[in-house]
FIMAR-599357 format. One record per residue (C-alpha): y, z, x. Coordinates in steps of 0.1 Angstrom, whole numbers, padded with zeros to 4 digits, always signed. Layout:
N
YZX
...
//
This chain:
785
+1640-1793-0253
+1632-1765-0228
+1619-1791-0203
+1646-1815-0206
+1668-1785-0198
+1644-1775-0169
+1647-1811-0155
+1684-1818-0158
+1692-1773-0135
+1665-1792-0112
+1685-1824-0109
+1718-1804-0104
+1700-1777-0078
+1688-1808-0057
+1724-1827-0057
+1740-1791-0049
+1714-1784-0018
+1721-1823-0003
+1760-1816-0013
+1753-1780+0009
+1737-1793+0037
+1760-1822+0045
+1734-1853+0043
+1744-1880+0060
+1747-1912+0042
+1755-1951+0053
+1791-1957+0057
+1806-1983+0030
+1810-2014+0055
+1841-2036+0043
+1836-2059+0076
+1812-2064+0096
+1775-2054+0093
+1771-2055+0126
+1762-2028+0144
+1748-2004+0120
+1763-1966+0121
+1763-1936+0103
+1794-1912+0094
+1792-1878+0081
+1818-1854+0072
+1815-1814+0071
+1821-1806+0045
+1804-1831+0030
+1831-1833+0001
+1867-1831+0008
+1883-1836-0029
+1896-1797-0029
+1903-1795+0007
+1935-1772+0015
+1961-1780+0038
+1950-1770+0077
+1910-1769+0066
+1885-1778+0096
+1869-1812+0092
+1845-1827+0111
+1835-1865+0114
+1806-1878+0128
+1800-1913+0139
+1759-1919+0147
+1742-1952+0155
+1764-1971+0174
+1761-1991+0209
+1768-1981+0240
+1810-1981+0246
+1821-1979+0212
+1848-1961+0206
+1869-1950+0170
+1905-1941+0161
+1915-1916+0127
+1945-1930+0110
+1954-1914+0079
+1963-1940+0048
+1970-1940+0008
+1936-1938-0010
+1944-1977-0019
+1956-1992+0012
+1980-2017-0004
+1973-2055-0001
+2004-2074-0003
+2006-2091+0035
+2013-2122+0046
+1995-2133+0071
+2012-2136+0104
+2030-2174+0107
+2060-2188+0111
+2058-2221+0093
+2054-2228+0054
+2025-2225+0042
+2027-2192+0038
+1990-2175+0032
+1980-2141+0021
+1961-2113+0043
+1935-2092+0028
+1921-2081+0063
+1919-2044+0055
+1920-2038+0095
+1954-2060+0095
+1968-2037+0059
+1959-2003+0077
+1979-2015+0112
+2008-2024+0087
+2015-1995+0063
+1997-1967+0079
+2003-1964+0114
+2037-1945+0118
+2044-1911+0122
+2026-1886+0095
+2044-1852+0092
+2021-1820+0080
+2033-1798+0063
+2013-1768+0077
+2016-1779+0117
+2052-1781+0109
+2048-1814+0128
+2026-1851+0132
+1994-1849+0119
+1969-1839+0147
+1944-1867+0130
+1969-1896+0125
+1959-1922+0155
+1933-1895+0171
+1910-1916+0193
+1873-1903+0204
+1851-1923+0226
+1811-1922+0223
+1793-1895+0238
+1765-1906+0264
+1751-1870+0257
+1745-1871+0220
+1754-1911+0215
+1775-1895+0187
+1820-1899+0181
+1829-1868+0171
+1863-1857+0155
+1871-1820+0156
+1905-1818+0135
+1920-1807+0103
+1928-1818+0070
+1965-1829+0068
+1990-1827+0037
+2024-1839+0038
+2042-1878+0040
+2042-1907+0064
+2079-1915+0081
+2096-1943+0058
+2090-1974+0078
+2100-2014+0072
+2068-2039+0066
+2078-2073+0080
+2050-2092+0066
+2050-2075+0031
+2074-2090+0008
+2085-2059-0006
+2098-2036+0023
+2103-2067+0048
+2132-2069+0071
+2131-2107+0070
+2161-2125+0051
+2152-2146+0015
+2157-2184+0020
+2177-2199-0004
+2182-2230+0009
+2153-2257+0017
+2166-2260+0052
+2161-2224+0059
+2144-2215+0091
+2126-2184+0102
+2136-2157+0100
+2144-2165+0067
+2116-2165+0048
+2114-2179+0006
+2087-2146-0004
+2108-2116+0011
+2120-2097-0017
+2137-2067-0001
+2179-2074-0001
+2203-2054+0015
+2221-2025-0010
+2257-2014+0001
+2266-1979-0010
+2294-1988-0023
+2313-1955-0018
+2301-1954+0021
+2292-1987+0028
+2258-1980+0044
+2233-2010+0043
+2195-1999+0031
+2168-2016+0025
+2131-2005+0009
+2109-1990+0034
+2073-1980+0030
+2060-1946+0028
+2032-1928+0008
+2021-1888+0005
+1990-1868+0006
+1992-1843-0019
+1965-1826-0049
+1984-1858-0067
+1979-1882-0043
+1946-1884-0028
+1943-1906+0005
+1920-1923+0029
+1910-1913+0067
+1902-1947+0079
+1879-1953+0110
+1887-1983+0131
+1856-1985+0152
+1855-2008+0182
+1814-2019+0191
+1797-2045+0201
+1778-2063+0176
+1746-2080+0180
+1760-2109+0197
+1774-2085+0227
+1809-2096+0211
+1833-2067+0207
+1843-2062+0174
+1869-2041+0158
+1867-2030+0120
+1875-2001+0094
+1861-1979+0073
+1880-1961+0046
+1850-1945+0027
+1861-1909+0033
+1888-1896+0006
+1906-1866+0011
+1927-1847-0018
+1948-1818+0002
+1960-1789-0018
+1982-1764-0006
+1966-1736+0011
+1961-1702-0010
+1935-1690-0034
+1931-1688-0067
+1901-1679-0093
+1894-1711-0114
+1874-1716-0146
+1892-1681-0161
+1918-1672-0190
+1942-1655-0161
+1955-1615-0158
+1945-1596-0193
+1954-1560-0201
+1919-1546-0184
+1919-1566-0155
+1919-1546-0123
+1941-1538-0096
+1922-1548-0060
+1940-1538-0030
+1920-1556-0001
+1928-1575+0034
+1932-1610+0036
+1897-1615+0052
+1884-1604+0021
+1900-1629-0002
+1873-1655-0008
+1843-1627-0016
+1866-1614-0044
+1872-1649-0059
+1836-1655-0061
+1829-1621-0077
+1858-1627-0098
+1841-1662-0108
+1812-1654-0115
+1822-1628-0140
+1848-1646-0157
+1841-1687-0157
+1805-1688-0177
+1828-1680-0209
+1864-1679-0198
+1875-1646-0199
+1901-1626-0184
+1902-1622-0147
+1882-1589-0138
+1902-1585-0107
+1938-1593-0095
+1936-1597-0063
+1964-1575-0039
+1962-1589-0003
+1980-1561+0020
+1970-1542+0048
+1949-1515+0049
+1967-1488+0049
+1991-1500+0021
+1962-1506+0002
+1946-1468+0007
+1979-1453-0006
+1982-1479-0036
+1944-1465-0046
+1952-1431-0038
+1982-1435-0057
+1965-1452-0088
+1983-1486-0084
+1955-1498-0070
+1922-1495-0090
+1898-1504-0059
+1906-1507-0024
+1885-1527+0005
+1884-1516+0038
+1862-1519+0067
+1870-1476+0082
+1869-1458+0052
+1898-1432+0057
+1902-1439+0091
+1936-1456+0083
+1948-1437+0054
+1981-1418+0052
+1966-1396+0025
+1932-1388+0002
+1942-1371-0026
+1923-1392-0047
+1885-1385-0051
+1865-1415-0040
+1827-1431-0033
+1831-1459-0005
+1806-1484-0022
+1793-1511+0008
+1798-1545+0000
+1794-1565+0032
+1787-1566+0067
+1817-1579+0089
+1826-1575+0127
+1859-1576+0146
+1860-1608+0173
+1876-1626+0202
+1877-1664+0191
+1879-1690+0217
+1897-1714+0204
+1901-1752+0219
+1885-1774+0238
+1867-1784+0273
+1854-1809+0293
+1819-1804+0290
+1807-1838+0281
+1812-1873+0290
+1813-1904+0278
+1795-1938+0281
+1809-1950+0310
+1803-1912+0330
+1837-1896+0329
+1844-1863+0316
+1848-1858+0276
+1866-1833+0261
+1846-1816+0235
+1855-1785+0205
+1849-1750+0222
+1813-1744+0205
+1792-1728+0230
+1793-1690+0235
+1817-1673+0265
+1808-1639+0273
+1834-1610+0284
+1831-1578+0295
+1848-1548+0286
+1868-1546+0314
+1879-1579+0313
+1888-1579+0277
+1911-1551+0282
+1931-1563+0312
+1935-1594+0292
+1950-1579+0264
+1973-1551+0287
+1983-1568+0314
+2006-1598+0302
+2005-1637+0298
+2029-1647+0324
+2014-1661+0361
+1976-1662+0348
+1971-1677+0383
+1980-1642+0399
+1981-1613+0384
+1984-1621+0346
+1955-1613+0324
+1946-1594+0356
+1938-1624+0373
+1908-1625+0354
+1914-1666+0345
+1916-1676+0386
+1892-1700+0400
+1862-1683+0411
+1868-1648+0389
+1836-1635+0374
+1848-1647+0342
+1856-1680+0353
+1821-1685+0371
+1799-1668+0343
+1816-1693+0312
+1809-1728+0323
+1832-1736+0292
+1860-1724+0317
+1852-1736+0348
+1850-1771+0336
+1889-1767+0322
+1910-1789+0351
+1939-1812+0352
+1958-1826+0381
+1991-1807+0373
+2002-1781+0402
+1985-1751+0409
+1982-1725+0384
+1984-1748+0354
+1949-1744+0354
+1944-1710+0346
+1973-1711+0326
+1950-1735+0302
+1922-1712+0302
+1941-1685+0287
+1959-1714+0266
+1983-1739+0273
+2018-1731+0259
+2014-1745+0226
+2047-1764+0226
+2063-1727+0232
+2077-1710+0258
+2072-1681+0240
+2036-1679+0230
+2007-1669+0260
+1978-1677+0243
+1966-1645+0226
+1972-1639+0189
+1961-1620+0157
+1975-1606+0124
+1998-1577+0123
+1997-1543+0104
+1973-1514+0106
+1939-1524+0098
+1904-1519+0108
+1900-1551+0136
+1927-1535+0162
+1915-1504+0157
+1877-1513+0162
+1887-1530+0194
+1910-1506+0212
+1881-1478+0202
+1858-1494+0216
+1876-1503+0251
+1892-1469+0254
+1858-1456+0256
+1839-1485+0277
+1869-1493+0297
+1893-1465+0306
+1905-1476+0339
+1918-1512+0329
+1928-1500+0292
+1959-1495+0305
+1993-1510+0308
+2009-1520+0344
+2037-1500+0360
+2065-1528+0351
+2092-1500+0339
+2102-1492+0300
+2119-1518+0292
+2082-1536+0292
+2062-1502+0281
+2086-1479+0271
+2068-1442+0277
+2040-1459+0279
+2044-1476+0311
+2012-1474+0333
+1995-1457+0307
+1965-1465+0279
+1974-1481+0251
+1946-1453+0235
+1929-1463+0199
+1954-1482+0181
+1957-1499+0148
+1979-1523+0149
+1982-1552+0177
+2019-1553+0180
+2013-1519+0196
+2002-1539+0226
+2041-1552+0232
+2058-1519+0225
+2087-1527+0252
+2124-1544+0246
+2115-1570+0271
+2077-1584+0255
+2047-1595+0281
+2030-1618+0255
+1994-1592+0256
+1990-1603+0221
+2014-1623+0197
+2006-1604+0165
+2015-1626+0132
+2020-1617+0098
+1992-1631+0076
+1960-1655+0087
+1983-1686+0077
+2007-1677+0107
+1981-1670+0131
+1962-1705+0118
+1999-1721+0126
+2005-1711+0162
+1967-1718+0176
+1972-1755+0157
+1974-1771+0191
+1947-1760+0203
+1926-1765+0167
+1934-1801+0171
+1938-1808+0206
+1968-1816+0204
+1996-1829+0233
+1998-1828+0271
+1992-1788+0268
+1953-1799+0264
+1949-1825+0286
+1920-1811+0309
+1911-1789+0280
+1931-1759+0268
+1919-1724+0251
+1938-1698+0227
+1925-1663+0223
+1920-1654+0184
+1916-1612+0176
+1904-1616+0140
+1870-1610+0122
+1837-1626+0117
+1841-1640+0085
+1876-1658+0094
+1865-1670+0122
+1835-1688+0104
+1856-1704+0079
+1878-1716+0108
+1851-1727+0128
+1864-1707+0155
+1835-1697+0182
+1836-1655+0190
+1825-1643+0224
+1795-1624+0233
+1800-1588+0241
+1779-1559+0264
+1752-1538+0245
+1744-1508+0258
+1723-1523+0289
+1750-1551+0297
+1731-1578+0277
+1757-1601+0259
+1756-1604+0224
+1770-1626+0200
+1776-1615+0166
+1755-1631+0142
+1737-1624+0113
+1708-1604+0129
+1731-1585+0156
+1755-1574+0124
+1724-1558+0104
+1711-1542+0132
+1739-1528+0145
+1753-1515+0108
+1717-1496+0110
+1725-1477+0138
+1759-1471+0135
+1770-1428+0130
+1783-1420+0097
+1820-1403+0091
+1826-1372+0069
+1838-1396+0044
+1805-1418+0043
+1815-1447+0057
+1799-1460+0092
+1823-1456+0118
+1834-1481+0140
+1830-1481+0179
+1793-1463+0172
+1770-1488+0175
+1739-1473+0195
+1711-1503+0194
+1708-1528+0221
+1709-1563+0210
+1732-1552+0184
+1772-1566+0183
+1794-1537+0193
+1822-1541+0168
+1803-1548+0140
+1820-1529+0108
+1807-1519+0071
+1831-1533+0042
+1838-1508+0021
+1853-1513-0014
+1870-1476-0030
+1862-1469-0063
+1871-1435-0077
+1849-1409-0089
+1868-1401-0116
+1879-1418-0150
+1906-1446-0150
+1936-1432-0166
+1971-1444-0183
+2002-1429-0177
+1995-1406-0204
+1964-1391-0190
+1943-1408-0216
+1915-1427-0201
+1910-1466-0203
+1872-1475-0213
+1876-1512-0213
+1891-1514-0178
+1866-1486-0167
+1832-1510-0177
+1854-1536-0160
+1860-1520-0129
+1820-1506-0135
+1806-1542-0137
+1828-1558-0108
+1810-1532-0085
+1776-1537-0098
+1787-1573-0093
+1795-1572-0059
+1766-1549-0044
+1742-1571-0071
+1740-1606-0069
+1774-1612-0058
+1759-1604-0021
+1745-1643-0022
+1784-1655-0029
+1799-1636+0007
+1818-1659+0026
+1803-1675+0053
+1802-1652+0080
+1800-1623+0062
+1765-1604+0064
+1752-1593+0033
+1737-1556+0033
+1707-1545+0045
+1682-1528+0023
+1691-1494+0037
+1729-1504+0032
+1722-1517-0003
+1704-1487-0016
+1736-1465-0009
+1757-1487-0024
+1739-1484-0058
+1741-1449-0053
+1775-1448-0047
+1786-1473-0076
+1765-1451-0101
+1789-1424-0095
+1820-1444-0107
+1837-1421-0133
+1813-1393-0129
+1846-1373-0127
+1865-1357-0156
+1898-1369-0172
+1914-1336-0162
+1909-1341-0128
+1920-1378-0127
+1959-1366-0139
+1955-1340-0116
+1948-1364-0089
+1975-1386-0104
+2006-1359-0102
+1994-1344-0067
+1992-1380-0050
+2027-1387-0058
+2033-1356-0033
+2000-1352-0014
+1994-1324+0011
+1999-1327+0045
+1970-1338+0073
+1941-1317+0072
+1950-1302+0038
+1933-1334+0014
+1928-1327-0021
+1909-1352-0025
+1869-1336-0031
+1843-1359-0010
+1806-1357-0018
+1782-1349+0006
+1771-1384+0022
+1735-1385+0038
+1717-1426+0040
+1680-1430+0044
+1661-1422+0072
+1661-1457+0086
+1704-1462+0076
+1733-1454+0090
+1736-1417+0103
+1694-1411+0099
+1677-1386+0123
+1688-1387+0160
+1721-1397+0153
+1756-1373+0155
+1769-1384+0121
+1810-1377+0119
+1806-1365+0155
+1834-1394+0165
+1828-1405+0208
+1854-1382+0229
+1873-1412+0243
+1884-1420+0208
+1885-1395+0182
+1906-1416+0162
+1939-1439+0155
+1969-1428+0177
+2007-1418+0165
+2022-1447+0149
+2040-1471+0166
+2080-1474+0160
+2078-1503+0128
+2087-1539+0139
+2094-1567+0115
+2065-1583+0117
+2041-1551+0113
+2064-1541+0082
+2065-1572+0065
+2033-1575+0039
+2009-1602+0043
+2012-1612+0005
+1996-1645+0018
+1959-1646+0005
+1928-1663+0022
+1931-1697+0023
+1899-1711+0008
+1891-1712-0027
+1858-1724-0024
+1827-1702-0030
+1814-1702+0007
+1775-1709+0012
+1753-1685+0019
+1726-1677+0052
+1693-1659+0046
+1680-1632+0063
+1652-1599+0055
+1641-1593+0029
+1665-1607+0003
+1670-1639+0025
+1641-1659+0010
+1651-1651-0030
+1690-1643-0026
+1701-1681-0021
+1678-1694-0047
+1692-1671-0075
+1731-1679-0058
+1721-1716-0068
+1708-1713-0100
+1746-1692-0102
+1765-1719-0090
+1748-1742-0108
+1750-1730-0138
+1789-1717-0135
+1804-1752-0133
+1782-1763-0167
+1798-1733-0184
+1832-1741-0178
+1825-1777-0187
+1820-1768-0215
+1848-1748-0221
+1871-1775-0205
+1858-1795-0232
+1865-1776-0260
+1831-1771-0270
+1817-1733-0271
+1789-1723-0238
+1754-1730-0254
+1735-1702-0265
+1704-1715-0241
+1730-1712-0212
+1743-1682-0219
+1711-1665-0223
+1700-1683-0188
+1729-1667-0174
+1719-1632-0187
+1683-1636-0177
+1693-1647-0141
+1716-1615-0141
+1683-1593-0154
+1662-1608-0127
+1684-1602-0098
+1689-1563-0109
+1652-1558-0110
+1645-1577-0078
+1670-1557-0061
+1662-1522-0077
+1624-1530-0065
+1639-1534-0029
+1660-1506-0030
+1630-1483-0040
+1611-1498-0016
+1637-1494+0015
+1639-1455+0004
+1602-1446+0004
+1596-1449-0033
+1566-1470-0051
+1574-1503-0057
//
């Protein structure tokens, strides 16, 4: 029985590393045989797709010239036509190529462009480079435009004969009479339309144009590739919901997908309650609902850099290595087709900035990129131009300036956006940024002289460390630095041009500026720029720049690494530690008696996430290093340490905490291992001059007051990349883990109670991981192995 078990985790590990890696397989050919191709799609499976997700389709194999056009369709593309003639008799058409022209080529609204579908009717051309069509675009959800079919009986505009003298266009099959209203009199007829929905799957259907063996051009469709789009949002699946323990986790948007897979893991192998409900708002919301005790854990990437108060005694537990980005986002002309003209291709290749440029891009205003907007650092033959062959190849044969104007984005179908956005609110990505230019970049950290109604007092002055980006537009009259959005949706929304490609604003190529983080960008397939190290190399922040830099970075009086402190070359510059809060002290109720359920919960959920939940990060997110990992086992051992007495105390006092300076909140003494975060040689909590930390708030606007309730889009647990020690055994335990989740809630779905063989694997696998990870973490801190 064992073996039969072994055989049927190997079967489903092999089908989950082909479903992982995106094999290719041959397309389903309706039509023609000839020529052969091949299409791919990544992801490899879009029946859970959410509304706006990145998709990209590959067409391999075909002849020279070929060419392809999306156009999206019902799953079922009817078959009800008549073929085109005039006279009786009057034949059917199956041609799918004919149905698809018929039914599914109008206009397709999406719901999350607010707009037409960026795929619908998208056309590529082959690639004499790679001999590849590739489509960069997103999923759509939403409903094709009502529309009349002439030659389908139903929704026809063509009268019924009833007479055997009747002519064209009267016809004896159409079935669709006029209806009078009769209250208005309006005239109607049937019209066709379908939807895309989590109800409605549907088709993207190829129609590829080639030559066949003959040298005859051909023209035929695919309609392999199914697509279900749900809403976007995030939920944890395969659970029994909210129960009385489950915690309270305050935590940024960016960290949305991690916590679903920690919460899935926990809960799905035997249905249980929800460990942890998930609280997307900014950081330093978050820090005062944890300090306050609405919050029983709190994620942050700068510890207490943006909290109003710490009253409440805390450990700042590692969970993840992230870093604050640029994103290009768009596309250029760095390709070209069969035939030798110039192909637009998806923005994937690297641009480097400085320092200086970054911060005259994001002080000195959108408007007249071709002078002195940006400060002039998008003209034709700027340093930044010359250096990013990405940008130089950006041209169309509009008047001058329009050029420039693309490189720092077209206008996205508004006058009002300039081509630089991010999320609003405090949080750790502004401030990681404007620490590190006000400290590299003094001279062009600064705003123009344009008077106060642009800058108010701070007209011609530094910005200084900030923490929110709509401190970049603090005038009555704004300059468009950045165009700060509530909530990643938002930002997704208003670089959707761009994403797709889409309208005259790209034509030449076109690029919008994303300020976000490492992790979201991943997801969104949006390509960061390379930054200086400390001997002007350029570095792109990957997996190996990440962990090198969190190794080198000083450590705060309150533990965490701080940001802006990287000291390593070849190490990314604004990498950041995730931190999750957990307090030292008991979980309490409002009558001071403390919880014990919700304190293992809150216990195992951090075990979880330093444990093997490091293998379910998002993509993106770096998992810890050794020396990073060892602290946060430290650190999570001393969760409720504290006494009950001390927890109420806590709880009354936060409700009125002390002023700045006066905390009573009682921080241990943080030291890391020699080879960690603040080891010997380093200034730990000995913050740079330049920036010693986050400025006066800014006067509140709308948008930086509004809450991003919205949570990360992507329900999916992400893959995972491998990397020192951990990287060769951490993805082989996270698949054993996701494949043995989904046979545990089959189960359940079923009605049938988890076998005992699977819940005993499940244990086992758990048992495993905690003594291959204790062996490292002895290891990285000196001790016998």
């Amino acid at each position: 029985m064992f073996l039969v078990r072994a055989r049927r985790v190997g079967v489903v590990l092999i089908c989950g590393m082909l479903a992982v890696a995106g094999v290719s397989v041959p397309a389903a050919q309706a039509q023609p045989a000839d020529p052969p191709y091949r299409l791919k799609t990544e992801p490899a499976d879009l029946s859970a797709v959410q509304n706006g997700d990145p998709v990209r389709i590959t067409l391999s194999g075909l002849p020279k010239g070929a060419r392809a056009k999306l156009v999206i369709c019902p799953k079922d593309v009817p078959d009800n036509l008549m073929k085109r003639v005039f006279v009786p008799p009057w034949p059917r058409d199956h041609t799918l190529l004919t149905r698809v022209q018929a039914y599914c080529q109008d206009e397709f609204g999406d719901e999350f462009a607010g707009k037409n579908a960026g795929m619908q009717q998208m056309e590529r051309v082959r690639s004499s480079t790679t001999g590849d069509i590739v489509f960069d675009t997103t999923i759509p959800r939403g409903t094709l435009r009502p529309h009349p079919v002439s030659w389908d009986p139903l929704y026809t505009t063509y009268e019924k004969a009833v007479n055997p003298g009747d002519k064209f266009p009267k016809v004896p099959w159409a079935d669709n009479p006029v209806i009078v209203d009769p209250a208005t009199g309006a005239k109607t007829r049937r019209q066709f339309s379908f939807t895309c929905d989590e109800n409605n799957p549907c088709s993207v259907t190829v129609q590829i144009t080639a030559q066949d063996a003959t040298g005859k051009s051909v023209t035929w469709v695919d309609d392999s590739i199914k697509f279900t789009p749900y809403l976007p949002g995030i939920g944890v699946k395969g659970c029994k919901g909210i129960g009385r323990h489950t915690l309270n986790a305050s935590m940024p948007e960016r960290l949305g997908r991690a916590a679903v897979a920690w919460n899935q893991a926990l809960c799905a192998p035997t249905q249980a309650d929800q460990p942890a409900n998930i609280v997307s708002e900014t950081e330093d919301t978050g820090l005062v609902a944890f300090d306050k005790g609405a919050s029983d854990l709190m994620i942050t990437g700068s510890g207490n850099a943006l909290a109003a108060q710490t009253v409440r005694s805390r450990e700042y537990v590692p969970v993840g290595v992230n870093a604050a980005v640029i994103a290009a986002v768009g596309w250029s002309p760095t390709d070209v087709n069969d035939e030798g003209n110039p192909l637009g291709s998806k923005l994937a290749s690297t641009t480097s900035f400085t320092y200086e440029e970054l911060a005259n891009m994001f002080t000195k205003g959108g408007q007249n990129p071709d002078a002195a907007g940006r400060g002039g650092i998008f003209k034709n033959g700027s340093p930044l131009v010359d250096r990013n062959a990405v940008l130089s190849a950006i041209k169309d044969g509009q008047p001058d300036g329009v050029v420039a104007a693309n490189r720092r984005s077209g206008y996205n179908g508004s006058a009002d956006f300039f081509g630089v956005t991010g999320e609003s609110g405090p949080g750790t990505i502004p401030f990681a940024l404007s620490k590190v230019l006000a400290g590299t970049a003094p001279k062009a950290w600064v705003f123009p002289v344009m008077g106060k109604d642009y800058f108010g007092d701070l007209d011609g002055k530094t910005p200084g460390v900030i923490s929110d980006l709509s401190a970049l537009d603090p005038g009555r009259s704004q300059v468009h630095n950045v165009d700060a959005k509530t909530g990643q949706l938002s930002v997704r929304k208003t670089v959707d041009n761009a994403v797709a490609g889409r309208g005259s604003d790209c034509d030449g190529g076109c690029v919008n500026w994303v300020i976000t983080d490492l992790a979201t960008a991943t997801i969104n397939r949006w390509t960061p720029v390379a930054l200086p190290d400390g001997k002007g190399n350029f570095v792109a922040p990957t997996e190996q720049s990440l962990q090198l830099a969190a190794d080198s970075m000083k450590l705060g009086p309150d533990g965490t690494a701080e940001v802006g402190t990287v000291t390593k070359d070849g190490a990314y510059p604004l990498t950041f530690v995730e931190y999750m809060a957990v307090p030292v002290n008991p979980l309490i109720d409002a009558t001071c008696k403390p919880m014990k359920e919700k304190q293992a919960q809150l216990k195992s959920f951090t075990n979880l996430a330093v444990g093997f939940g490091q293998a379910l990060l998002p993509s993106g997110m770096v998992r810890l290093s050794p020396a990073l990992a060892s602290t946060a086992a430290e650190r999570a051992a001393k969760i409720g340490t504290g006494t009950v007495e001390k927890a109420c105390q806590e709880k009354e006092e936060a409700k009125n905490p002390p002023p700045p300076g006066a905390s009573g909140a009682t921080q241990a003494s943080h030291t890391l291992p020699d080879n960690a975060s603040g080891g010997p040689g380093s200034a730990a909590g000995a913050p740079p001059a330049a920036a010693a930390g986050p400025a006066p708030a800014v006067a509140p606007t709308p948008e930086s007051v509004a809450a991003a309730k919205n949570l990360a889009e992507s329900i999916d647990i992400p893959k995972f990349a491998g990397a020192g020690a951990l990287g060769a055994l951490i993805p082989l335990v996270a698949l054993v883990i996701l494949a043995t989740l989904p046979s545990a809630t089959a189960y359940l779905a079923a009605g049938r109670p988890v076998p005992a063989w699977l819940t005993r694997a499940m244990a086992e696998i758990g048992a495993a991981f905690a003594m291959l990870f204790g062996l490292l973490r002895r290891k990285s801190s000196g001790g016998a192995a």
